[in-house]
N, C-alpha and C positions, 0 to 999 in steps of 0.2 A: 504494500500500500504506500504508496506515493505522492505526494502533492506538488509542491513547488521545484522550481529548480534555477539555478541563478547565483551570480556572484558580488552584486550589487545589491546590500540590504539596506540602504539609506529608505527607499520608500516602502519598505515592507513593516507592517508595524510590528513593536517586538513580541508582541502576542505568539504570530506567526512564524518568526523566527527559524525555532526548534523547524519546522517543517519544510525548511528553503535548502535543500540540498546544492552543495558546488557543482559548478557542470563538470568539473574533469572528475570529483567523486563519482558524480550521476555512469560516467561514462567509463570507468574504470570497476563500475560493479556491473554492467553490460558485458565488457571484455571479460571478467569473472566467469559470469553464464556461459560464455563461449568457450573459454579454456574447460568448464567444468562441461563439456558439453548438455549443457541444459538447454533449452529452448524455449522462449521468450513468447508468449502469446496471449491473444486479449481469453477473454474470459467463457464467450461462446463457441471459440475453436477447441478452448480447454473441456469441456464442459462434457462433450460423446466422449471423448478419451478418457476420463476418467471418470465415467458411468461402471459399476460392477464388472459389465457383460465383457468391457471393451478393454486394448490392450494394447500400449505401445511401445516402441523399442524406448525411442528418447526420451529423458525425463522431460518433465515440463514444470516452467514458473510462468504462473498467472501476473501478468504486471497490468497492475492499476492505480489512477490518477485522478483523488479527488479533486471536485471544489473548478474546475475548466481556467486553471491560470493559461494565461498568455505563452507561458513561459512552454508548458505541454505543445502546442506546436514549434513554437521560434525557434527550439532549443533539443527539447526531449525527443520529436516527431523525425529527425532527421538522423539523432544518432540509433532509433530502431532501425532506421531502414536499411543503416549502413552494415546493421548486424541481420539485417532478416527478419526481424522480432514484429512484430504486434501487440496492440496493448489499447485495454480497455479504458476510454475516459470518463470518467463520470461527473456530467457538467449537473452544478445548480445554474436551475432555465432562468431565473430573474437576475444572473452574475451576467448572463450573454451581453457584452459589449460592452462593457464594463471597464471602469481603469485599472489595467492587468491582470483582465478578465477577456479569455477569448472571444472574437467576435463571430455572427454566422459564416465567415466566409471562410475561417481556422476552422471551423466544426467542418465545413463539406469539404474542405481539404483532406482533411483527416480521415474521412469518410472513402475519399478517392484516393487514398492511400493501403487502403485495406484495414486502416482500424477500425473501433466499434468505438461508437457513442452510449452512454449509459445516461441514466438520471441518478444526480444527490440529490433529488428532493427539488421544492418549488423556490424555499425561501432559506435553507440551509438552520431551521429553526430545532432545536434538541428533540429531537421524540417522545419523549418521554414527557416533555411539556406541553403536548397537543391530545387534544380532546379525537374518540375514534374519526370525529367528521372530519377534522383539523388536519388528518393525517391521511385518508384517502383521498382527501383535497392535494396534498401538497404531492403523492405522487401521481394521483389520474391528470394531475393539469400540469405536473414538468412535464411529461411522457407527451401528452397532446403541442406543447408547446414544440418540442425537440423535433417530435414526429411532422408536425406541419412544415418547420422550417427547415428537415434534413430531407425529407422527401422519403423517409427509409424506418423499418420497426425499428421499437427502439424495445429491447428486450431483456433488461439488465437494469439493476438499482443498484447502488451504497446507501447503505443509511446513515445520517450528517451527524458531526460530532460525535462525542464517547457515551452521548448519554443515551444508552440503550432501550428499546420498549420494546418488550416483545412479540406486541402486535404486529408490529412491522410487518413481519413476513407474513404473517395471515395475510393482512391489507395488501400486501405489494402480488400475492396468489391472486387474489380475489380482482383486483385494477388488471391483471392479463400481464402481468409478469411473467419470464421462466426462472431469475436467478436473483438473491438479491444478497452481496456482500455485504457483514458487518464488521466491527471495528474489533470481534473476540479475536486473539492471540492465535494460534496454531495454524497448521498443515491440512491438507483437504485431504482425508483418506475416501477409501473405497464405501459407499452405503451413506455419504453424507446430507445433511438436509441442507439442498436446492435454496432454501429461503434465510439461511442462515449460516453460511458461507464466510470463516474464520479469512484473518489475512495477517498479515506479520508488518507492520510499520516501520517506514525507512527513514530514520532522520537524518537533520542535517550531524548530530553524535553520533551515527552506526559507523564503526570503524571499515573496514575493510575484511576483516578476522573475522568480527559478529556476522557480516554478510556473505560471504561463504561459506560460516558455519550453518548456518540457516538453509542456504542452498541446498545443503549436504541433507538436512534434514537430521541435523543433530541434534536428540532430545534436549539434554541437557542446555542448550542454548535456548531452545523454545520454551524450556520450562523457565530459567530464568525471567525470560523475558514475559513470561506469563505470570509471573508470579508477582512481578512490579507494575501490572496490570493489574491485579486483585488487591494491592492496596489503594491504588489509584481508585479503582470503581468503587471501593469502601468507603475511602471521602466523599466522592459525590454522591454517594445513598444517603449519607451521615448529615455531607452540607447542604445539600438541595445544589440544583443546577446554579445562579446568581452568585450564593455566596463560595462554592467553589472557583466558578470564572475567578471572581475577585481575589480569592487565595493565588491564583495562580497567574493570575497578572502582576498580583504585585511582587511574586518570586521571580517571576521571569526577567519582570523592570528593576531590582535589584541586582541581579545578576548584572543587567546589561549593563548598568551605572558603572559596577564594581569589577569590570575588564579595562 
């Protein structure tokens, strides 16, 4: 799971930071997949292949890109190509055109490039803060929005931010979904649920070690990193959605101050 990518962090706000991966990192954990020979694909290609019945020689990593930055085409869209790779985006539909936010003419590029476009959602609002109507709203109407302006299904979700509901995937079944990623920790094995589809976060801190250890499919690396995931989701149960953000803005804006 991926989001930003870029070497210039003056206009990104520190919020977002942690999430803004360097491009020669970005492209030096691509060269990783290749040397490891894994194989780089969006999420729909991935999807028959790793159904029970089905069977492939080459490993595969699902790469995905929330949130539709700018930066997913200028930057990220070219060093796939160089490698072969594909890779799913998952745009929020009200960021479209946005400043440093993809505009429609980056989405059908990408589209005519052989990626896949997804939906994050209408308004990239926490799930877990939305009422059932609130939440088949915000994905039946990105999905309509996407679809009118790409010309193409759009058949794949992420659900926004870390605050989980586990309605989601009901709602996202039931709006004519086939897949919908969330933000839990781990590896996709054989028999998984379609609607709730684990993914492993790439930050701008994953070393290059962490990131091939990952590839590898090294427990012990997954579990670590799942496990600093289960304290994380324990504050936000504890603090509510608001007063978490705030805890963690003003760790972040400390930090920044204090380099």
């Amino acid at each position: 799971m991926y989001h930003d990518v870029g070497d210039d962090l003056s206009a990104v706000p520190v919020p977002d930071r942690p999430y803004v991966l360097e491009t020669a990192r970005f492209e030096a954990q691509m060269d990783t997949l290749d040397r490891l020979g894994v194989r780089g694909v969006s999420l729909t290609r991935a999807l028959p292949d790793l159904a029970p019945e089905a069977r492939t020689a080459a490993p595969l990593a699902v790469l995905t890109f929330d949130d539709g930055h700018l930066s997913n085409a200028v930057l990220v869209a070219p060093i796939l190509r160089r490698h072969g790779f594909t890779a799913t985006f998952f745009v929020t539909a009200s960021w479209i055109g946005q400043p440093r936010y993809m505009a429609w003419e980056h989405l059908r590029d990408l589209v005519t490039a052989g990626m896949e476009i997804g939906t994050h959602s209408l308004t990239h609002r926490p799930p877990v803060s939305l009422s059932p109507a609130e939440l088949d709203h915000e994905l039946r109407e990105s999905r309509r929005i996407l679809e009118a302006g790409l010309g193409t299904p759009i058949l794949t979700g992420s659900a926004p931010t870390g605050f989980h509901n586990p309605a989601i995937g009901r709602t996202a079944r039931d709006a004519g979904y086939k897949a919908l990623c969330v933000s839990r920790i781990g590896l996709l094995r054989p028999g998984f649920d379609p609607f709730s589809i684990p993914r492993v976060p790439v930050k701008a801190g994953t070393s290059l070690p962490t990131f091939e250890r990952v590839c590898r499919g090294e427990g012990a690396q997954i579990r670590s990193l799942r496990a600093r995931q289960v304290v994380r989701n324990a504050l936000k149960r504890g603090l509510g959605v608001e007063p978490y953000l705030r805890l963690r803005r003003a760790i972040l804006g400390f930090r920044d101050r204090s380099r």
